[in-house]
C-alpha positions as CSV (number, residue, x, y, z in Angstrom):
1,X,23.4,5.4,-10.1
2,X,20.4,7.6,-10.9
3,X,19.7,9.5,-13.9
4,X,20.6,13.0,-11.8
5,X,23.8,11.2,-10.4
6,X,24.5,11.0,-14.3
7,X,23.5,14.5,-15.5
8,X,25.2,16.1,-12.2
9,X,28.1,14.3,-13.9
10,X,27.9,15.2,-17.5
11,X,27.4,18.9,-16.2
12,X,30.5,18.8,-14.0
13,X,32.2,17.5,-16.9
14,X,30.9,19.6,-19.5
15,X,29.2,17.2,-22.3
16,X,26.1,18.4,-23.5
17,X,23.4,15.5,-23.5
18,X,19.5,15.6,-23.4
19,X,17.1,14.0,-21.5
20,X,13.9,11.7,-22.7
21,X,11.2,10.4,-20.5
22,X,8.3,8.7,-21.3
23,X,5.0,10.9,-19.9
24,X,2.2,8.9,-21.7
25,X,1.6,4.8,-22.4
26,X,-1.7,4.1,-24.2
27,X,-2.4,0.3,-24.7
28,X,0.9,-1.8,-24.6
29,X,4.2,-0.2,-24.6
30,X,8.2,-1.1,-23.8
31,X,8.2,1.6,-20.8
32,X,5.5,3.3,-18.6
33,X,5.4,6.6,-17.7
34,X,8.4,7.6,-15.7
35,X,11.4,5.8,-17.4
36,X,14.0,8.4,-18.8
37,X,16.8,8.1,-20.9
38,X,20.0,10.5,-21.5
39,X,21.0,11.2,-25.2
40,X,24.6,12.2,-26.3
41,X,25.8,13.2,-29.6
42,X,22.7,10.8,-31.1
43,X,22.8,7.8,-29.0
44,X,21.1,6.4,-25.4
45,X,24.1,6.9,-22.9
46,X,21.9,6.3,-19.5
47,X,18.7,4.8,-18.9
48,X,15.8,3.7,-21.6
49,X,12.4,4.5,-22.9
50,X,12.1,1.4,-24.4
51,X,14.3,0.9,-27.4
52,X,13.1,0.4,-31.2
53,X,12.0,3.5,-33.3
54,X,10.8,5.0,-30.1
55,X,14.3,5.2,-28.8
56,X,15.5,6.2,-32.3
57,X,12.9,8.8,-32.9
58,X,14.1,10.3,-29.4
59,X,18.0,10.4,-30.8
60,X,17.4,12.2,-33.8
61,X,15.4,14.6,-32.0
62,X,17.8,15.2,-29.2
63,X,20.0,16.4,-31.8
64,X,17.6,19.5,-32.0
65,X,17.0,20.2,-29.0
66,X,20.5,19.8,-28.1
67,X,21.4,22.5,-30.4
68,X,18.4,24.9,-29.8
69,X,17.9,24.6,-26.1
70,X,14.5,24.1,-26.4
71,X,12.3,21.2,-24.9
72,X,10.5,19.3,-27.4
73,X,7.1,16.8,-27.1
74,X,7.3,13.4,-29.2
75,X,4.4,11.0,-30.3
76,X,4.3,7.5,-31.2
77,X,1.8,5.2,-33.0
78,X,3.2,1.3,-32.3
79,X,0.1,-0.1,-34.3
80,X,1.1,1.1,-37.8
81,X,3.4,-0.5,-40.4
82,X,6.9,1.4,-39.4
83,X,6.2,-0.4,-36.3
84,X,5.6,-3.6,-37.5
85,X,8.9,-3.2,-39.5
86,X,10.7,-1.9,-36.7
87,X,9.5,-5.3,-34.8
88,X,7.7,-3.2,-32.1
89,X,4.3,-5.2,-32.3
90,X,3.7,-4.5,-28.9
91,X,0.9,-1.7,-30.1
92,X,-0.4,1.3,-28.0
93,X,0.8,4.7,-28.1
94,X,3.8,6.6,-26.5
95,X,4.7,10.2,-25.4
96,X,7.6,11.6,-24.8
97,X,9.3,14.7,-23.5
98,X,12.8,15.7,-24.8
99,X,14.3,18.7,-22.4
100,X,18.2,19.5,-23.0
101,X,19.7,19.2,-19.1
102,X,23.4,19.6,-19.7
103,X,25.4,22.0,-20.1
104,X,22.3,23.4,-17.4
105,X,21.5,26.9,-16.1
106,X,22.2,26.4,-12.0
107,X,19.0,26.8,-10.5
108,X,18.4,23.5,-13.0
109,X,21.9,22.2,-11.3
110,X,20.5,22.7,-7.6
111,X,17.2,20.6,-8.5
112,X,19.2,18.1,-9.9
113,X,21.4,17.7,-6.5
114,X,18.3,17.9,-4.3
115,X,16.6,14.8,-6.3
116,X,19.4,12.9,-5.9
117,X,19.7,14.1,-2.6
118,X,16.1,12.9,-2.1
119,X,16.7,9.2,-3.6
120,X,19.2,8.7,-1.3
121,X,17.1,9.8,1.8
122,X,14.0,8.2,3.1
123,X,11.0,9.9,2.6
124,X,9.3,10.6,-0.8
125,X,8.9,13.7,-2.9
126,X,7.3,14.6,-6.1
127,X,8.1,16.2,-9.0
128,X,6.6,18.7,-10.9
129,X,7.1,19.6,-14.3
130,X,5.5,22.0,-17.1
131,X,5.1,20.2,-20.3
132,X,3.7,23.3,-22.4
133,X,5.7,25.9,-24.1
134,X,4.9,28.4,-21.5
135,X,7.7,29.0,-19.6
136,X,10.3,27.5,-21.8
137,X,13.7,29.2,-22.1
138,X,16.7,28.4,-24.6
139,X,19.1,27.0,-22.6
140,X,17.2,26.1,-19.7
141,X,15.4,22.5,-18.5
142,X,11.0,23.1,-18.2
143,X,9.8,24.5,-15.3
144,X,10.1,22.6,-12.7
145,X,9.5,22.0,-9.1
146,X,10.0,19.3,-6.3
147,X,7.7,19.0,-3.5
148,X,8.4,17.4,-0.1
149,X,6.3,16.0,2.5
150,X,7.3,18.9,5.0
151,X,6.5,21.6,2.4
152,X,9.7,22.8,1.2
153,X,9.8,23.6,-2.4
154,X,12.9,23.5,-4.3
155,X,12.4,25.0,-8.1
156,X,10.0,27.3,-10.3
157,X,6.9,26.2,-12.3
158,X,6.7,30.1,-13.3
159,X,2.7,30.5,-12.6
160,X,3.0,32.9,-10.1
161,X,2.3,29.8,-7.1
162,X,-1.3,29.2,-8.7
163,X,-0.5,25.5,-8.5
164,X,1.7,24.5,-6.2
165,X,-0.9,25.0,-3.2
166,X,-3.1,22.5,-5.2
167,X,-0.3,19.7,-5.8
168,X,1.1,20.1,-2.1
169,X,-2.5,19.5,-0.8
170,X,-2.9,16.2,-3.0
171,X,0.7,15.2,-2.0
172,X,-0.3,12.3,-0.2
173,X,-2.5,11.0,-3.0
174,X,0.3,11.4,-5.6
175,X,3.0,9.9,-3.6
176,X,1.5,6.6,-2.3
177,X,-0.3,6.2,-5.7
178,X,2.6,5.8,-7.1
179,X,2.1,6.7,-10.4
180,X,2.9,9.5,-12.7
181,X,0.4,11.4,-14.9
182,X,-0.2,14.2,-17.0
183,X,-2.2,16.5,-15.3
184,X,-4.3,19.7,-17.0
185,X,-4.6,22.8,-15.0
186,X,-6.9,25.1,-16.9
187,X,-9.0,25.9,-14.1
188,X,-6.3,27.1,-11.6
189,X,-4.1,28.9,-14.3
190,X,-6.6,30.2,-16.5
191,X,-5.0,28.8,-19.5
192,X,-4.6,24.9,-20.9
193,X,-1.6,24.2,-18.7
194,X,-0.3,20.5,-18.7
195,X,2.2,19.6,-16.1
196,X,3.6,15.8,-15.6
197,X,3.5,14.5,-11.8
198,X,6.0,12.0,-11.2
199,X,6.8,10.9,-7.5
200,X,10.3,10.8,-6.5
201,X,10.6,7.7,-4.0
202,X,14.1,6.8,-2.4
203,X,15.7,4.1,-3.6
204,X,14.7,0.7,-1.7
205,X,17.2,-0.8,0.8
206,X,18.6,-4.5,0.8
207,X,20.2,-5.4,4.1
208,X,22.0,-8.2,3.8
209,X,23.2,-10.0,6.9
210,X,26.3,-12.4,6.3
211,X,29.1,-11.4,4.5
212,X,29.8,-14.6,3.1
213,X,30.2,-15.8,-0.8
214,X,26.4,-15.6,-1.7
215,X,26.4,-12.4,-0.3
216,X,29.0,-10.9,-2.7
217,X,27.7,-12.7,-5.3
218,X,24.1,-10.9,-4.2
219,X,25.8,-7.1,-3.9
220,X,26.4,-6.3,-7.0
221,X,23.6,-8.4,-8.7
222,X,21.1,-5.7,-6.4
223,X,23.0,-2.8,-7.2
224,X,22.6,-3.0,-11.0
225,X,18.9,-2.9,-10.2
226,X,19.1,-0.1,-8.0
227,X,18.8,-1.6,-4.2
228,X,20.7,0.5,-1.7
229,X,22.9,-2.2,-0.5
230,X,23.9,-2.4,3.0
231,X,25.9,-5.4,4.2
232,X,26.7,-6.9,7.7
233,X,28.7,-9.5,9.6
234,X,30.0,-9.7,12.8
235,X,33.6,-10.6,11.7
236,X,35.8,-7.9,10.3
237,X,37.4,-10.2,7.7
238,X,34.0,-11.0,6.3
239,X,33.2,-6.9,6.2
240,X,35.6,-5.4,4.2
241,X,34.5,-2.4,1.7
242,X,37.0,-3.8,-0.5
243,X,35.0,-7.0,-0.7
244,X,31.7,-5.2,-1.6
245,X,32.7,-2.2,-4.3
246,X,28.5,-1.8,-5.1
247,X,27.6,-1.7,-1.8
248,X,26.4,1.9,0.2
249,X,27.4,0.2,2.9
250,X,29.6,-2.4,4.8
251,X,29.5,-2.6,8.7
252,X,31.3,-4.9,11.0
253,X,29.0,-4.8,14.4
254,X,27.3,-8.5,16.4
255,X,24.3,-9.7,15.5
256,X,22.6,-9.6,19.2
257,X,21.4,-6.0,18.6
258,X,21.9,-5.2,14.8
259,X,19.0,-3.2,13.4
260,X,19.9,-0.2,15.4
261,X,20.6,2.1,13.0
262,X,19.5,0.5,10.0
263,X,17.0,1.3,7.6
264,X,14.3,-1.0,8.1
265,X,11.2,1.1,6.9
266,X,8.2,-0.3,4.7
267,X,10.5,0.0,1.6
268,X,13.5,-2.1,2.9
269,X,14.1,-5.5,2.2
270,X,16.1,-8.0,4.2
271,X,18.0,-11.0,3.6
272,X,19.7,-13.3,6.1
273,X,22.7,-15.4,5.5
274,X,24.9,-15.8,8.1
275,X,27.6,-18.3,8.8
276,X,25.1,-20.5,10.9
277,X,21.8,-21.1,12.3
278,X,22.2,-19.7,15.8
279,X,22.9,-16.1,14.0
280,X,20.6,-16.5,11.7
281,X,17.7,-16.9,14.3
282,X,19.4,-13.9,15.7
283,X,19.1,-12.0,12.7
284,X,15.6,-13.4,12.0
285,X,13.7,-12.3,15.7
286,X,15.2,-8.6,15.5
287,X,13.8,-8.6,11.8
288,X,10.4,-9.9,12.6
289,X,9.9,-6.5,15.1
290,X,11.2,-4.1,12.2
291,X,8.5,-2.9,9.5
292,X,10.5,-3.9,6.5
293,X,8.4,-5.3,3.7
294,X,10.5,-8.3,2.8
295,X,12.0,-10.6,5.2
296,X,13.9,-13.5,3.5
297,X,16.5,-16.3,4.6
298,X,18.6,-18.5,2.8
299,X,17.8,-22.1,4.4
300,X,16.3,-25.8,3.9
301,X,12.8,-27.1,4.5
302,X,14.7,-28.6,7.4
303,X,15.7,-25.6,9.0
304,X,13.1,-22.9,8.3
305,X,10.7,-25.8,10.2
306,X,13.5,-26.1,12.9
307,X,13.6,-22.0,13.6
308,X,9.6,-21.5,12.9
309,X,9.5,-23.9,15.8
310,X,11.9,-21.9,17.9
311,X,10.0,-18.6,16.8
312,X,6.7,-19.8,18.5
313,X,8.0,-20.8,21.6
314,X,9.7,-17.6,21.6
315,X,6.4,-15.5,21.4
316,X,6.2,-14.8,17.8
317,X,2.7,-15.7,15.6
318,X,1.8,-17.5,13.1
319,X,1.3,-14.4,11.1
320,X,4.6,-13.3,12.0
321,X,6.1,-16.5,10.3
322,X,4.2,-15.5,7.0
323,X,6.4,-12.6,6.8
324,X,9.7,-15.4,6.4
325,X,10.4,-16.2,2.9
326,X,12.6,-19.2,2.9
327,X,14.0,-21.0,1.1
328,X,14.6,-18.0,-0.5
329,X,14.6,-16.8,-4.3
330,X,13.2,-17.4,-7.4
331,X,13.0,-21.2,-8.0
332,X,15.1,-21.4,-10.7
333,X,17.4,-24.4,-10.3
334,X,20.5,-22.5,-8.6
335,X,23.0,-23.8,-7.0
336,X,26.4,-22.0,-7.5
337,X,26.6,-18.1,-5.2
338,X,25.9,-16.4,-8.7
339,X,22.7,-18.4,-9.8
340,X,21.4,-18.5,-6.1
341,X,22.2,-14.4,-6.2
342,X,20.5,-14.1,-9.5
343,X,17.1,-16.2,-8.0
344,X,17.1,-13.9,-4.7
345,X,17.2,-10.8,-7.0
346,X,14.6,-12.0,-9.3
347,X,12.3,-12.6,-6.2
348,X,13.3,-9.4,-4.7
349,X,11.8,-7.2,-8.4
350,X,8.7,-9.1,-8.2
351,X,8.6,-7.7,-4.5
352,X,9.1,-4.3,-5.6
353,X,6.4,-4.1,-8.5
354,X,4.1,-4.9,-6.3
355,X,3.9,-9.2,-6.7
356,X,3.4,-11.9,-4.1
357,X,5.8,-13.2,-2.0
358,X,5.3,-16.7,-1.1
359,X,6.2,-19.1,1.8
360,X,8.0,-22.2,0.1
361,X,7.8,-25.5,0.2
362,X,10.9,-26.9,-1.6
C-alpha cells in the first residue's frame, strides 16, 4: 500500500494523523530525501524517516501541527552528543517537513487519489510542493501540485502559474533523474521561494510465471516491498486469487502467447518458474522480445546451459542471453520456497536501486 492509499484511508475514516518526509540528507543519514512517514496520536503508523531521535523529534512535533493545522520544517544534527546517545552515529544532517494531511480540505483529497492513481498506472509524474510559509493555510496540506508527462496539472502552488511553466519544461530532467531536491525560485517568483521536487514513479511490476509453491512463497515476500505482483499459469488450479491474497493480479491464460497484455515496460521485472522446462523456454523467448529490465529463471547450471543452447539456435544473441539471470536470487544458501523467495527478492531490490545483475555460475 502507498502512503496516499493510507491517508485516503485515515480521511475516509476520520482519524487525524500527520505526515513527515525527509526533504534534505547532508553526509550520512537513515533515509534520503523522499521517504515519508504518517504520525497518529504521537507515534509512526505508516512508513519511516529513519527511526531514532529523528523519528521521535517528528512525533512530538506532529502533535503541533496536528492541533494547529499548520505545516512545520524540522532540523537535525546526527554529529552531536544527543546523537551519539540516541545511538544514531551515522552523522550528517536531516530535514524534514511535517504537513497535517488528515482530516484534509478536498482539493488536498483529490491530489491524494490522483497520486495514487498515478502509482498504480505506468508512466511517471512529479510532484510539487511549497516548503515556505507562503501559502500555508490552517487546516490545509502546502501547496501543492502534480505534473504529468502530457501536461495535465492536478493541484495549486498559489504563485499565480510563475513556476509551473518552468518545472513542466524540466519534466524530463526531474523524472528520469530520479531524485528529489529542494529547489529555490527567487528568480521566477520574485521572492525566496523553496519548493521540494519529488518524482512520482509507478510502482515496479513482478510478473511471475508459474503458480507453483515458490511462487506463493515469492508473492507476498514482493508485495511487502512494494512490487505490483502479477501471477500466471496456464492451469486454473495453480491460478486461484485465493491462493495469492498480495497479488494485483492472478491470470489463468497458456504460455504460447502470454505477454499480451502484460506490463513488460523498462520498470517491470520477470521471473519464470513454471512446472517444466518446455514452458519455461516458452516463457523465456516471449520475455527476451519484451523491454523489461529484469529477466530471471529459477533453474540449474544444467539447464540454463541446456535452454541458452536452444536460444541460439533459435535466433537469439549472445547479448540477449546476458539479459537471463539464472540460477536466480541472491546466493544465500536457500533451499526451502520461503528462503529461495526471500534470495529472489533480495536480488530483485538490488535491481531496483540501481545494482548489477549478474549471470551465475553456481
Amino acid at each position: 500500500m502507498s502512503i496516499y492509499s493510507e491517508i485516503l484511508d485515515l480521511n475516509g475514516a476520520g482519524r487525524r494523523a500527520v505526515m513527515a518526509t525527509v526533504t534534505g540528507r547532508a553526509g550520512s543519514g537513515p533515509r534520503g530525501e523522499g521517504a515519508g512517514c504518517l504520525i497518529e496520536d504521537g507515534r509512526v503508523i505508516f512508513g519511516s524517516v529513519g527511526g531514532g531521535m529523528v523519528e521521535a523529534g517528528a512525533c512530538r512535533a506532529a502533535s503541533e501541527v496536528a492541533a494547529t493545522g499548520f505545516p512545520a520544517r524540522l532540523y537535525f544534527n546526527l554529529n552531536g552528543t544527543e546523537a551519539a546517545e540516541a545511538g544514531m552515529l551515522c552523522g550528517g544532517e536531516m530535514s524534514l517537513f511535517l504537513e497535517r494531511v488528515s482530516p484534509a480540505h478536498p482539493a488536498d483529497l483529490a491530489l491524494f487519489e490522483r497520486l495514487k492513481f498515478i502509482l498504480r498506472g505506468k508512466d511517471p509524474a512529479l510532484a510539487v510542493t511549497a516548503l515556505d510559509e507562503c501559502g500555508w493555510v490552517a487546516g490545509e496540506c502546502s501547496p501543492r501540485i502534480v505534473i504529468e508527462r502530457d501536461g495535465r496539472v492536478t493541484g495549486d502552488l498559489k504563485t499565480g502559474g510563475s513556476v509551473e511553466a518552468v518545472f513542466f519544461r524540466d519534466f524530463e530532467g526531474f523524472v528520469r533523474s530520479g531524485a528529489c531536491v529542494v529547489k529555490n525560485m527567487t528568480a521566477e517568483t520574485g521572492a525566496g521561494r523553496e519548493f521540494f521536487l519529488e518524482p512520482v514513479v509507478p510502482r515496479p511490476v513482478l510478473c511471475i510465471f508459474g503458480g507453483g509453491h515458490v511462487s506463493r512463497a515469492l508473492t507476498p515476500v514482493a508485495a511487502m516491498v512494494d512490487f505490483k505482483v502479477v501471477v500466471v499459469d496456464d492451469r486454473p488450479e495453480y491460478a486461484r486469487p485465493e491462493d495469492f491474497p498480495r497479488a494485483d493480479r492472478v491470470l489463468c491464460m497458456p504460455f504460447d502467447d502470454v505477454m499480451g497484455g502484460l506490463d513488460t515496460a523498462r520498470h517491470t521485472c520477470i521471473v519464470i518458474a513454471t512446472r517444466g522446462h518446455i514452458h519455461d523456454m516458452t516463457v523465456l523467448m516471449q520475455a527476451l522480445r519484451t523491454d523489461a529490465g529484469y529477466v530471471g529463471m529459477i533453474g540449474s547450471s544444467r539447464k540454463r546451459e541446456i535452454l541458452f543452447q536452444r536460444l541460439l539456435a533459435e535466433g537469439f544473441t549472445d547479448q540477449d542471453l546476458k539479459r537471463v539471470n539464472t540460477p536466480i536470487g541472491m546466493d544465500i544458501g536457500a533451499e526451502t520456497p520461503a528462503e529461495i523467495a526471500v534470495s529472489i527478492v533480495a536480488e530483485l531490490v538490488l535491481v531496483r536501486a540501481g545494482g548489477p545483475t549478474r549471470r551465475k555460475e553456481g
